[in-house]
LUMFI-673909 format. One record per atom (N, C-alpha, C): x, y, z. Coordinates in steps of 0.02 Angstrom, whole numbers, plus 50000, padded with zeros to 5 digits. Layout:
// LUMFI-673909
XYZ ...
//
This chain:
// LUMFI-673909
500424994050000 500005000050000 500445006250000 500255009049966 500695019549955 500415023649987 500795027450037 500255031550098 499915036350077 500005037049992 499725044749955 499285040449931 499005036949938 498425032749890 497635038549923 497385040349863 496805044449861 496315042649893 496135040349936 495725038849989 495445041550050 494825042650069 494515045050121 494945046650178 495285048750248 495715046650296 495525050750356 495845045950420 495615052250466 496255049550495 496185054350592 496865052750613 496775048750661 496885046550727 497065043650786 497735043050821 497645042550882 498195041350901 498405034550913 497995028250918 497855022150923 497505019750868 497595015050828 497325010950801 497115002950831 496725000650836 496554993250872 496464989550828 496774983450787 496474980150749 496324973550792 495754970750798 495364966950843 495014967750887 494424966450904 493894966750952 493624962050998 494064957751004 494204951951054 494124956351117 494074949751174 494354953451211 494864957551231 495524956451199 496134959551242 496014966651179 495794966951116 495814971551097 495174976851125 494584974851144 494154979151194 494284982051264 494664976151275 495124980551346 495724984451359 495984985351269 496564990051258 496154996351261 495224995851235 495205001951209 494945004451261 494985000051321 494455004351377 495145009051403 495475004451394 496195005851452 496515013651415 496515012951358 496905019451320 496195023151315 495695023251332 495115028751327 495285030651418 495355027051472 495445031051517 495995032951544 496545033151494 497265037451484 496945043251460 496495045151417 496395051351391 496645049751303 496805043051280 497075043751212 496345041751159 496595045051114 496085044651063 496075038651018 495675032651009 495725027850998 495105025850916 495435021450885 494845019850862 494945010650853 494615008150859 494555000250852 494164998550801 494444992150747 494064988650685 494264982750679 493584977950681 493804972350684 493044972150635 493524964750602 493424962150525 492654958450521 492484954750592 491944951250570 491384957650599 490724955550579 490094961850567 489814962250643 490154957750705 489684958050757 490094954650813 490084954750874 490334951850924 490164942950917 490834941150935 490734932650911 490194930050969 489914925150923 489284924850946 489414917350984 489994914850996 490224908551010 490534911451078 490494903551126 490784905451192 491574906851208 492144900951166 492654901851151 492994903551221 493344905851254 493664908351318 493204908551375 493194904251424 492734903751476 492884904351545 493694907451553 493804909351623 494244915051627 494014919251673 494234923251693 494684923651756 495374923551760 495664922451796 495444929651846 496164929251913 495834931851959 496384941451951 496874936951916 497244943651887 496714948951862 496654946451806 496084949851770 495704952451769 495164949851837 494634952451876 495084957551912 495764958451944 495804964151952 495974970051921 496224968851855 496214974751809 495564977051796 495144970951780 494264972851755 493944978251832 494314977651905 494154981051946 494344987951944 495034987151922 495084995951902 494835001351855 494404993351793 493814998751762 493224999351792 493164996551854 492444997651857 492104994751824 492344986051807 491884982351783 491804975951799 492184975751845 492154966951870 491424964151917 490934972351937 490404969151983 489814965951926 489924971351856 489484967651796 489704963351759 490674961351772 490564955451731 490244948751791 490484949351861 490254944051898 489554943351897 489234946151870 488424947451879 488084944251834 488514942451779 488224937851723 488524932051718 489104930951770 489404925651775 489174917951806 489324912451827 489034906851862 489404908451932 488864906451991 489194908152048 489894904652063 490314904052124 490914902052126 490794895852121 490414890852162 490524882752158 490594881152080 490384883852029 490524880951968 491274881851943 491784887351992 492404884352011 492734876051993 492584871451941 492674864751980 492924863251898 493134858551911 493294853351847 492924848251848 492564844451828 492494836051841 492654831751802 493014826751813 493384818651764 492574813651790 492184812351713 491844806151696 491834804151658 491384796951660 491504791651595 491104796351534 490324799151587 490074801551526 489754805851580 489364812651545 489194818651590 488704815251645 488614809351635 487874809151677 488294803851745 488784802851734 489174797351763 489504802851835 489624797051878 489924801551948 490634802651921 490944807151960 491534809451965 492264805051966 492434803751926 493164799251945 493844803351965 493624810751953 494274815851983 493994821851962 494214826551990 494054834751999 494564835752042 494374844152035 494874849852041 494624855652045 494824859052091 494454866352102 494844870352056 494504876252042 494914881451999 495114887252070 495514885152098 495854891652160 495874897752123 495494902152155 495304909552169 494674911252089 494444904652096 493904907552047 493204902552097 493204896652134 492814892652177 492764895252244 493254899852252 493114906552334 493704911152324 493634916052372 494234921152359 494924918752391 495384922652375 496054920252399 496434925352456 496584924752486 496854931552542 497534933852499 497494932452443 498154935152380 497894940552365 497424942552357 496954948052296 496384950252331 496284954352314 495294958652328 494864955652285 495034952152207 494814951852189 494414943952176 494144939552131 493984934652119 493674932652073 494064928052026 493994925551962 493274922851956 493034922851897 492374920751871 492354913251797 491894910051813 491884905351748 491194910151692 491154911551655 490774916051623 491034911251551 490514914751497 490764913551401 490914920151408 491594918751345 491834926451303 491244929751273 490604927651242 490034931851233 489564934851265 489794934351348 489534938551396 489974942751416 490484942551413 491194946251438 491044951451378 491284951151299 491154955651263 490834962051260 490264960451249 489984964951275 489914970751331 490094968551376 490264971051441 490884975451432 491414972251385 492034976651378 491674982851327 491534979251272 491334985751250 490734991451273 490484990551315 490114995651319 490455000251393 491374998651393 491605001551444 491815008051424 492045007051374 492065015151321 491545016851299 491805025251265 491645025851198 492005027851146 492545025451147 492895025751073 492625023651020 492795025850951 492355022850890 492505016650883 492045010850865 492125005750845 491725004350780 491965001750740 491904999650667 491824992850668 491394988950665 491294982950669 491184979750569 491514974850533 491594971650475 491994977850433 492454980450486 492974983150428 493624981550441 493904978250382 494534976350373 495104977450369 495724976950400 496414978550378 496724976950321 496974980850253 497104976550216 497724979550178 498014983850251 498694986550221 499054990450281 499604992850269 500144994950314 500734998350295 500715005350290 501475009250285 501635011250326 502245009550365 502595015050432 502935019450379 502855026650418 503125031650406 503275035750472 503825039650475 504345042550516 503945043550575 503355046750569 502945048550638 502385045350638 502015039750600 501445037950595 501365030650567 500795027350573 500915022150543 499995023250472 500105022350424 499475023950399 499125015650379 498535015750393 498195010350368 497725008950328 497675002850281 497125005650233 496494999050257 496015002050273 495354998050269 494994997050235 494374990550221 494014990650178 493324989050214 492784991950225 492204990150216 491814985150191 491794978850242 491734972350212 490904973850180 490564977150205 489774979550169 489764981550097 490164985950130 489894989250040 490664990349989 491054988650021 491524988349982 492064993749982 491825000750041 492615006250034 493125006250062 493205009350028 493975008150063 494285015950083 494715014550147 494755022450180 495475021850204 495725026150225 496495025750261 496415030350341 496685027950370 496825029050430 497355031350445 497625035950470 498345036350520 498595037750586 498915032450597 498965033350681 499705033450713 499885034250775 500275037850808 500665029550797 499985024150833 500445018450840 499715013550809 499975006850808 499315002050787 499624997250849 498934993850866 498974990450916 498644983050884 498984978150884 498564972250853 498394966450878 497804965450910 497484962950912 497134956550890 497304955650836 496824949950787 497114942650779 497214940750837 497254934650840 497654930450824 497634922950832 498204919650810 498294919750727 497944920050684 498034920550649 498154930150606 498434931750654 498454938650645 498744940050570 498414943850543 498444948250485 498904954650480 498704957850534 499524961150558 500384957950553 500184951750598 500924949750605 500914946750552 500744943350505 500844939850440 501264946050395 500694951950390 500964957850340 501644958550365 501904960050444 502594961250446 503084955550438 502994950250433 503594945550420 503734942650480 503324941550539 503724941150583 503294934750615 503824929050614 504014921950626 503684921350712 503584915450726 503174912050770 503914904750801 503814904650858 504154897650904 503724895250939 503664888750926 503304883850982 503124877350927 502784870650946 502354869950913 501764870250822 501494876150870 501044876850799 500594875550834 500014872150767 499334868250772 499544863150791 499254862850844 499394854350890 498534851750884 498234852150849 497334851050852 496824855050827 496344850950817 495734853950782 495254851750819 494834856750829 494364854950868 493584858150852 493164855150871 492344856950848 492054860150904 491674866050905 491244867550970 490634867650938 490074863750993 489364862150980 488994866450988 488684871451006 488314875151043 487834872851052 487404869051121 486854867751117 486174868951151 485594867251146 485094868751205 484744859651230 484824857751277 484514850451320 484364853551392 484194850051402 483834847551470 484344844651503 484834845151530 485274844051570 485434844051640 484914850651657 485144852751735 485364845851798 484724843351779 484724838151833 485274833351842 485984833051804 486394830251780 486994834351829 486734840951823 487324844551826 487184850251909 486564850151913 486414855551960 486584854852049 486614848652049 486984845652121 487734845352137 488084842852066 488844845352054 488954847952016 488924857352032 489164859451974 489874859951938 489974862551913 490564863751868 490664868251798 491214869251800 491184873951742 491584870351686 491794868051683 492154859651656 491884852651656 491604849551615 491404841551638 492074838651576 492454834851599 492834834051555 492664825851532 492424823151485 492254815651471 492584811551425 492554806651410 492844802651371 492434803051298 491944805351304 491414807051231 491744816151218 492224818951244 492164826751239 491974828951300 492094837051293 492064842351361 491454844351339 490954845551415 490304847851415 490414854851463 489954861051429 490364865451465 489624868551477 489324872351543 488794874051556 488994882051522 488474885251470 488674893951457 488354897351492 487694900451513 487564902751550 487184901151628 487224905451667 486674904251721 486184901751700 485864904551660 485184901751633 484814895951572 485544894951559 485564889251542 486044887551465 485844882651420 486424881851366 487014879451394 487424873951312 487934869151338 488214869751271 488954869651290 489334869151226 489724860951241 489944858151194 490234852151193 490874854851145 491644851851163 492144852951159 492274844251116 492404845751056 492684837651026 493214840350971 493574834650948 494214833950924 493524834850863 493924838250794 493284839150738 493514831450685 492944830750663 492944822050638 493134822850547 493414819450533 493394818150464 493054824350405 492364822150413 491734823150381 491444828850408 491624835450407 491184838250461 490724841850424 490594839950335 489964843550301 489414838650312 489474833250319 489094825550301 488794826250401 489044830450455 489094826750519 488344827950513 488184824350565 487504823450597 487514827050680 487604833450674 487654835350761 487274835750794 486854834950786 486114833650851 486304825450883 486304821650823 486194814650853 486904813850873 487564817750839 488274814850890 488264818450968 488104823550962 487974825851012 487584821451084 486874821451066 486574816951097 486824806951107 487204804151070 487774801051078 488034800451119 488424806651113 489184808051175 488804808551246 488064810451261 487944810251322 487814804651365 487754800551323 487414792651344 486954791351361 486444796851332 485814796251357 485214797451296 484564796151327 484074796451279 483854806751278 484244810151267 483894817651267 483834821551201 483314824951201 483334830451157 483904836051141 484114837251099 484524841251071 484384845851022 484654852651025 484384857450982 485114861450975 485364859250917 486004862750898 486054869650883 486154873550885 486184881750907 486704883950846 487384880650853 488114884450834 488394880150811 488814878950740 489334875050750 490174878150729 490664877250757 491304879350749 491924876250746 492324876750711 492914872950696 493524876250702 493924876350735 494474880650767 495174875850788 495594879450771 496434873950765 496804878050847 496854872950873 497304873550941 497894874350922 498234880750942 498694885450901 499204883950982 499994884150966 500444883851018 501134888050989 501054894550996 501894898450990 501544904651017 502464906651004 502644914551044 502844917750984 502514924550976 502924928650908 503724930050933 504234928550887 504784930750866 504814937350921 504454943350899 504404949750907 503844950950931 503824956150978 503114959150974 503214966950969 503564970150929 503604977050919 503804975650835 503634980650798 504024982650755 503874989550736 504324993650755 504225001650738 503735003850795 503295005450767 502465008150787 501945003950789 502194999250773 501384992550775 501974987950840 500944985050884 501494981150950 500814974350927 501184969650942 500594964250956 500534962951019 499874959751020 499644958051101 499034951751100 498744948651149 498534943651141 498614939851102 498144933051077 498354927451020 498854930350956 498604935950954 499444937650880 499934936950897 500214939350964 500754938250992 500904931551030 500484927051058 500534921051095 500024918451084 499924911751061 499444905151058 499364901451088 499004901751166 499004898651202 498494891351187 498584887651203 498104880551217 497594880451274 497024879051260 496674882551321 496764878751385 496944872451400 496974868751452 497344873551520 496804876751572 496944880251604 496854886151619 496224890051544 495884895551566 496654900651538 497104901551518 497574904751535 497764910751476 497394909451413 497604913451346 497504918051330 496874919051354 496334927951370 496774930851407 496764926751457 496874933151517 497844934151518 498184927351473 498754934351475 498744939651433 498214938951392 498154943251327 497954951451369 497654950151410 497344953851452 497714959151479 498264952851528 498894956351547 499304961851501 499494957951449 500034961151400 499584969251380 498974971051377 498834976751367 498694982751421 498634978251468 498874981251554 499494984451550 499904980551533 500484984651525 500864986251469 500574987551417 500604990451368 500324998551363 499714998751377 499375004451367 499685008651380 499615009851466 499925016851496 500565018251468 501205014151453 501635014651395 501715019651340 501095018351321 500925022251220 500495027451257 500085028451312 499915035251322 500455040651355 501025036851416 501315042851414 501875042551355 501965040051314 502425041651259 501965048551218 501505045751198 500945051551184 501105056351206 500895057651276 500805063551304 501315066051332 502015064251298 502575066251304 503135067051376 502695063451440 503315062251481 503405053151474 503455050451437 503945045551420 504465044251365 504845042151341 505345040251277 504755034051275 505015035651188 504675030651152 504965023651153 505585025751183 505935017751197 505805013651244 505315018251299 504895012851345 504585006551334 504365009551251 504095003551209 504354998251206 505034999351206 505154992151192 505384985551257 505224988751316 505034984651370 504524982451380 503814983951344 503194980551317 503574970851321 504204971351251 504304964751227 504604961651276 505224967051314 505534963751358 505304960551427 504644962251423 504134961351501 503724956651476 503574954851434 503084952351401 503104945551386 503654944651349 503994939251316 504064932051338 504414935751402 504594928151437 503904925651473 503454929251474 502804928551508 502524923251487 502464926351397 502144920751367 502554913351354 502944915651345 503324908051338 503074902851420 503204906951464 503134902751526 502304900451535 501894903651511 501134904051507 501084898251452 501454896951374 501264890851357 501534885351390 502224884551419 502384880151457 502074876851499 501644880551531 501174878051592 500664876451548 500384878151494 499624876051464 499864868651448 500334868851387 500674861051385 500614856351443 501064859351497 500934855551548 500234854651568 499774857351591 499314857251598 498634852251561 498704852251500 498864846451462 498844840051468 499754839651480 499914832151492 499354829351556 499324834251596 499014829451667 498474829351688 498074832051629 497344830851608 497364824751576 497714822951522 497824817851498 497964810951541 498734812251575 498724805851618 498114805151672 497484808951695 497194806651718 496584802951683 496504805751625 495954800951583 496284796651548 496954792751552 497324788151543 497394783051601 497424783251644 497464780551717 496674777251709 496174783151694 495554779251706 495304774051638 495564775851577 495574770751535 495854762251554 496264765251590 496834757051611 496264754451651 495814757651697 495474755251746 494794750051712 494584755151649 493934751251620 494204746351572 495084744651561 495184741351520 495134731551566 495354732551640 495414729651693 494694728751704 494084730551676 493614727651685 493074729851746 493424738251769 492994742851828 492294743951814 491864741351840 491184740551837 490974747051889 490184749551873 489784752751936 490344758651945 490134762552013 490494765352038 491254766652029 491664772551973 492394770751966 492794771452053 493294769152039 493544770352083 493974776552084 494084780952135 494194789052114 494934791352114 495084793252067 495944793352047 496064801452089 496684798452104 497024804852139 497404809552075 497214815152061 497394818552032 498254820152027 498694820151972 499314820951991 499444828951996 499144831352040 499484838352052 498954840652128 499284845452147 499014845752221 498274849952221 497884851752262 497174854452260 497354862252239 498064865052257 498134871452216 498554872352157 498404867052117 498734865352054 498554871551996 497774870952007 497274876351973 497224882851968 497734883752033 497594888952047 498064893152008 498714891951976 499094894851956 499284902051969 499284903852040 499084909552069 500034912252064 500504907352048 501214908452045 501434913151969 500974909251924 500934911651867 500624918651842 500034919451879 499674925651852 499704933351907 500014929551965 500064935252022 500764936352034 501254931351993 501894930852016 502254932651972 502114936451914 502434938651884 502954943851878 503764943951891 504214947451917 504344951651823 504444955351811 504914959451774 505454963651774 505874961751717 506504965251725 506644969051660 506714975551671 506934979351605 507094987051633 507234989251602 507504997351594 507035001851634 506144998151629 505595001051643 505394997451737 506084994451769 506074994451835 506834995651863 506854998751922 507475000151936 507704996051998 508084992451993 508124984352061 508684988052114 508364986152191 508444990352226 509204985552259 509324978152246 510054977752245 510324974152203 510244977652139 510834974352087 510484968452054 510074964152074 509924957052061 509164956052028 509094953951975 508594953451957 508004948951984 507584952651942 506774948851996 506774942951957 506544939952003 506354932951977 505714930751991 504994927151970 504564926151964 504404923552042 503724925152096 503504924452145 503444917552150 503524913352160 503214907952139 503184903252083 503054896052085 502904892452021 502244892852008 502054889651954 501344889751936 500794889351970 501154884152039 500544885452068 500564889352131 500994891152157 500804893652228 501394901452211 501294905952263 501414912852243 501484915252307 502184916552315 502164920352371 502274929352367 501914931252389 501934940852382 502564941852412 502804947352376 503574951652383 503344958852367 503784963352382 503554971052383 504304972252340 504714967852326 505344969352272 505314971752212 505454978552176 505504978752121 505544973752055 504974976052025 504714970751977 504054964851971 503804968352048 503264961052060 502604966952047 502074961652042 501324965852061 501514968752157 501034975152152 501074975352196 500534972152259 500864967252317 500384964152346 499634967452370 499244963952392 498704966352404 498914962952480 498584969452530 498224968952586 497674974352593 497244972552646 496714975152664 496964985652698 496774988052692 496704996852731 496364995152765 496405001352813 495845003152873 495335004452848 495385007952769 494465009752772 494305007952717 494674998852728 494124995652657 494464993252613 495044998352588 495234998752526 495784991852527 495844990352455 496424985152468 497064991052447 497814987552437 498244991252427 498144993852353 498024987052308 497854987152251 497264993452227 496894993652277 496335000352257 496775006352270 497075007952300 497615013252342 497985016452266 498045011752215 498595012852156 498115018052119 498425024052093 498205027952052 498095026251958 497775029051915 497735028151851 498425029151852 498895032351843 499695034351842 500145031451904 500635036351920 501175032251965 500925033952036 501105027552068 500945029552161 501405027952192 501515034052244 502295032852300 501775031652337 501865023252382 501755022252438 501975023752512 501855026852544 502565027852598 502165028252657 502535026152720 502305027152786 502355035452837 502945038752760 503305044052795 502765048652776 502945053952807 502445060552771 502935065952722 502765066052671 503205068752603 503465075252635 503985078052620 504255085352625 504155089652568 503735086452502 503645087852447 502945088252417 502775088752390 502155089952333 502075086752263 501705082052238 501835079752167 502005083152127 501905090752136 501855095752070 502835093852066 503045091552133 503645092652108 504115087952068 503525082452040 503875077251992 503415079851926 503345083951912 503235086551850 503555086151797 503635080551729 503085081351705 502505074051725 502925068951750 502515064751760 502095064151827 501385059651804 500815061151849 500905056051900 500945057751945 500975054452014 500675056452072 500305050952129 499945052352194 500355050952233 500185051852280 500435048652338 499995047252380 500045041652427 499645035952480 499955036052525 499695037552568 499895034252647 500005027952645 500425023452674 500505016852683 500485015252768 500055008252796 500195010052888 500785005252859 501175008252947 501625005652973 501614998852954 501114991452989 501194987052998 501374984652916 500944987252880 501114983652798 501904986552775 502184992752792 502634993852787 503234988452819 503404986552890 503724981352893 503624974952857 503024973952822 502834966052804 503484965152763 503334972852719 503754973452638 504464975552649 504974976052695 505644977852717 505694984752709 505154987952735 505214994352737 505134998752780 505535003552822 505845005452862 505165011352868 505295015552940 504565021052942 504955025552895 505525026352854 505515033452818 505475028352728 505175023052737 505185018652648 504855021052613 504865020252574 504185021752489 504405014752435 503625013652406 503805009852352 503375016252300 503865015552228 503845017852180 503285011752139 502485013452143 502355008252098 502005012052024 502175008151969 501975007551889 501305008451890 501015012051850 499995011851816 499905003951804 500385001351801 499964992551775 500314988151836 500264991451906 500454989151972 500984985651995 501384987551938 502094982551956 502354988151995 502864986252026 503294992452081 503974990752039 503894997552033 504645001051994 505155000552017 505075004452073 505745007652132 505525006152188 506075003652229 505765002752321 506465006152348 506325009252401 506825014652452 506805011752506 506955006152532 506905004152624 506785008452668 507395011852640 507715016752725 507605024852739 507225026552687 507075034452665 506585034452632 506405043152643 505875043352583 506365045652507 506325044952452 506565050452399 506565055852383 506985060252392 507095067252392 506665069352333 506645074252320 506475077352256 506795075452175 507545077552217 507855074452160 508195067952142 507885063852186 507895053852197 507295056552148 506735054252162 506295052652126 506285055252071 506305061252065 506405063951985 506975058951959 507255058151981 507755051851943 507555045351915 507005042951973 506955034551947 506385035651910 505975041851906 505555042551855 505595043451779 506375048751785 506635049051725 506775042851696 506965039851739 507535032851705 506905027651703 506435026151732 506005021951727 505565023851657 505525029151642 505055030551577 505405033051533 506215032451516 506575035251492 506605029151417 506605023051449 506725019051408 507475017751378 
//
């Protein structure tokens, strides 16, 4: 495409290509930076399929700092559907389960608490958190970077126009099969397509099957039965067959349950279980984020919501570059924060995986031995907070230019996948405890930067001008938890990581003007 091509155009400072979730929650996130956004995504309407069905507990706390986690929990299934269940067939008792930790009750980790919900209740909800323009069936179908801009050309899958766009930066969004990252050249590690798989969408009579043990998972040897809403509807999860113009899905469906029920097929979908990490996730002015940038496997709830993450801390990034107290080279700690995330996020899905597998392998050996009636109930190979992966999504340490380590030594991740212990060290989220009046610490964090401190400032924010910063009281007692002395401060990030920590002092004027410079300096 030629950026002088005669075409309609307007400007932005953001471009969104995708309307997924992680691209609806870029646009909430850069609409309450103050940046001017516009989002276009290719198909004519919010996917009308369930596709992503958990919301981790991370997540729910970013969705808390929009002010949207009481309406996404509100359309969500209450916590006991928290659960996994291993049967022969949905109607069959339990041969193993597993709680989903901090989505089946809360965790004293977080304020917050994960939900089992469909991505077509979540959607919605994201989008109506803005109002940035959204263009729904218009297409990307081109790309020139130029010195200060990146211009794009769209087409109007309706009627056919075509328009150009130009923006400060493009943000992309669109999936594993991203159209963005294809146009730039830029290569994929992992895997691949490890599977194909069919989703059913259906309407039965089920409850009575399911309403005594719930779950948000039935995992079977006929396929996964997945409850979509409170009020009812079931999707079925199968490997896709041969034949899938010729299938008969009412009656395979009704099949796989082992029972005599009615079935009323709703949806059908065919989708390839995708496994890599992009090469890159910057080039110039375009950044990728969610499935474009990482393909997670869903075993574990885990692909959304790092997608989620990565625009958490992306955003505030490209707004203060925008609004001119950051270097644009901040940007490129996006990749360096990012990166290893995802790689470690498919690692665990893989894993995650395997030991789903060896448990419906274990119980195969059992019905091969001739286990009649009642199975006998397999011990799961991983512990009751296996699920919880609270190491993974709360324990995430970063190291780059965009944190300043308070001795020399880099952060290293809180925890393994599954268990997470809170640190107040440069580079971690910052922990959550409870305030005196309510608040968690996590609510305490400003849209911009927050000095936590126990001390009382000798200063004024005006005097870290140009960047926007509050300041919080911190008590005493949380102050010792975190190795911090009555004159400490932690320096924490808009996407709650802590930047800078001071033990033994507060930061002068011209301390902090320092780690601010150097933290957004890039």
């Amino acid at each position: 495409m030629q950026p002088d091509m005669p075409v309609p155009g307007a400007e932005v400072e953001v471009l969104i290509v995708g309307g997924g979730p992680v691209g609806l929650t870029a646009r909430a996130l850069l609409e309450r930076w103050g940046v001017r956004v516009l989002l276009v995504e290719k198909h004519r309407e919010l996917s009308p399929f369930p596709r992503s069905r958990l919301v981790n507990v991370r997540s729910m706390e970013i969705f808390r700092q929009l002010e949207l986690a009481e309406r996404i929990t509100a359309a969500a299934f209450a916590p006991e559907y928290g659960r996994i269940r291993f049967r022969d067939t949905l109607h069959a008792p339990d041969f193993a389960t597993a709680a989903m930790i901090g989505v089946n009750a809360p965790v004293p980790e977080s304020p917050a608490i994960g939900v089992v919900t469909s991505q077509d209740r979540l959607e919605p909800t994201l989008l109506g958190a803005a109002v940035s323009e959204t263009r729904f069936g218009v297409e990307l179908i081109g790309l020139a970077e130029e010195d200060e801009s990146v211009v794009a050309l769209l087409l109007d899958r309706r009627s056919g126009a075509e328009s150009r766009v130009r923006a400060h930066y493009v943000l992309a969004a669109d999936g594993a099969n991203s159209t963005v990252r294809e146009r730039l050249g830029i290569d994929t590690t992992g895997p691949g397509a490890v599977g194909r798989v069919t989703t059913v969408v259906f309407d039965a009579d089920l409850d009575h099957w399911s309403a005594r043990q719930p779950a948000g998972v039935y995992l079977t040897s006929q396929g996964s039965f997945l409850p979509l809403y409170p009020e009812g509807g079931w999707a079925w999860f199968v490997p896709t067959p041969e034949d899938t113009a010729g299938a008969d899905w009412p009656r395979l469906v009704a099949r796989s349950l082992g029972a005599d029920v009615a079935v009323d097929v709703l949806r059908v979908q065919h989708w390839v279980v995708n496994a890599f990490v992009a090469e890159r996730f910057r080039h110039g002015r375009i950044l990728l984020a969610g499935d474009a940038a990482h393909a997670i496997p869903p075993a574990g709830g885990l692909g959304m919501n790092v997608g989620v993450a990565d625009v958490h801390n992306l955003c505030w990034k490209l707004a203060g570059v925008l609004r001119g107290w950051a270097g644009s080279g901040l940007l490129d700690s996006y990749e360096t924060e990012r990166q290893p995330v995802a790689h470690r996020t498919l690692g665990q899905a893989v894993e995650n995986s395997k030991l789903m597998f060896q448990v419906q392998d274990v119980r195969r050996e059992q019905l091969r031995a001739g286990a009649e009636g009642t199975p006998d109930r397999i011990e799961p190979p991983w512990s009751e907070q296996y699920f919880a992966q609270l190491g993974l999504v709360l324990g995430v340490a970063y190291r780059s230019a965009a944190v300043l380590s308070d001795d020399g030594a880099p952060p290293e991740p809180s925890g393994t996948g599954t268990t997470y212990a809170p640190t107040a060290k440069p580079g971690h989220r910052m922990p959550h405890l409870w305030l005196t009046d309510g608040r968690s610490t996590l609510d305490a964090l400003g849209a911009w930067f927050t000095l936590l401190t126990p001390a009382p400032t000798p200063w004024t924010p005006r005097a870290t001008a140009p960047w926007p910063l509050r300041v919080e009281p911190l008590p005493d007692e949380h102050a010792d938890l975190w190795g911090l002395g009555p004159q400490g401060a932690l320096l924490v990030r808009p996407d709650g990581h802590i930047a800078a920590r001071w033990s033994d002092g507060p930061p002068g004027d011209g301390t902090l003007h320092d780690a601010l410079a150097a933290v957004t300096s890039g």
